[in-house]
C-alpha positions in Angstrom: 5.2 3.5 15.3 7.2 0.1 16.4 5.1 -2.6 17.1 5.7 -3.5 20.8 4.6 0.5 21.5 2.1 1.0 23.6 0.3 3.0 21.3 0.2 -0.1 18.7 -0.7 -2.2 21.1 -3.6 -0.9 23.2 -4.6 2.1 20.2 -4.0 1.0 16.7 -4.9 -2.6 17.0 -8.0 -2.2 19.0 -9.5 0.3 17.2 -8.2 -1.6 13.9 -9.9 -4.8 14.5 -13.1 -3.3 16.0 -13.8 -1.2 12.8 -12.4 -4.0 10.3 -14.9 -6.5 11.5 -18.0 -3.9 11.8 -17.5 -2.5 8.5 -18.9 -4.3 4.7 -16.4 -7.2 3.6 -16.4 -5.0 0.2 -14.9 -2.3 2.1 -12.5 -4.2 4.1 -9.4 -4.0 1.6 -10.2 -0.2 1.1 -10.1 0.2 5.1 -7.2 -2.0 5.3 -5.1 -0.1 2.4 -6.3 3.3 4.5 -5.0 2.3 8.1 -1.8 0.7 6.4 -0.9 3.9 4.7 -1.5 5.8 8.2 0.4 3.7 10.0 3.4 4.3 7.8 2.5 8.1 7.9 2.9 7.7 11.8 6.3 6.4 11.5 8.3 7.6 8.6 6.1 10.8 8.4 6.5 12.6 4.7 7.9 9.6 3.8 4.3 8.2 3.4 4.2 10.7 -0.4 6.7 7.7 -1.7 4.4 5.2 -0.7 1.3 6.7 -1.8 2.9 7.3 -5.5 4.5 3.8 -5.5 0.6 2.7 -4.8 -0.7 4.7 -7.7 1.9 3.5 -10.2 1.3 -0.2 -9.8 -1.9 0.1 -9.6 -2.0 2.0 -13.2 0.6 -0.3 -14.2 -1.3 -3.3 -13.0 -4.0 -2.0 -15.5 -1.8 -1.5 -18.6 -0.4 -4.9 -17.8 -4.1 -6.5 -18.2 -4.1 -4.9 -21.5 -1.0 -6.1 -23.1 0.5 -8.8 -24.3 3.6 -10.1 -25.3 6.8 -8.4 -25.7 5.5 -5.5 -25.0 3.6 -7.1 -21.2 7.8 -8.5 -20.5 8.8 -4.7 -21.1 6.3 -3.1 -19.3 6.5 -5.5 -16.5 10.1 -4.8 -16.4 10.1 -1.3 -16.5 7.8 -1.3 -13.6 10.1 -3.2 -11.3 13.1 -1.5 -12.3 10.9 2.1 -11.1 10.2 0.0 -7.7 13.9 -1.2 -7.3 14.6 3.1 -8.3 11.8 4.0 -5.2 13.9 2.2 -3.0 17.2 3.3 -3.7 
């Protein structure tokens, strides 16, 4: 989906901003995190498995890092981005 479609325009934003604004503020990054990954699926199709994997890892990762410290934080930290840099290639 390209962002001067049609569909973007008067669909995805529409309904976007009418459901963000009647739904809880504690449910408004979930919702957010949701309609980003199906816009992406809309677009790049079974592309969006890469994404959704690369969202699991950091989040994990973002937990491990919370619980290190250290050398061992630097390595980890490391490790992570050199897997994100790897996703992209």
């Amino acid at each position: 989906m390209v962002f001067s479609s049609n569909i973007f325009i008067f669909g995805f934003i529409p309904v976007f901003f009418s459901l963000y604004f009647l739904i809880p503020r504690s449910a408004r990054n979930a919702f957010l995190l949701f309609t980003s990954v199906i816009f992406y699926a809309y677009g790049a199709g079974p592309v969006v498995i890469v994404l959704i994997g690369s969202i699991v890892f950091n989040y994990f990762t973002s937990l491990l890092l919370q619980k290190t410290e250290g050398y061992l934080k630097r390595f980890v930290f490391v490790i992570a981005v050199l897997i994100n840099v790897g996703a992209l290639a």
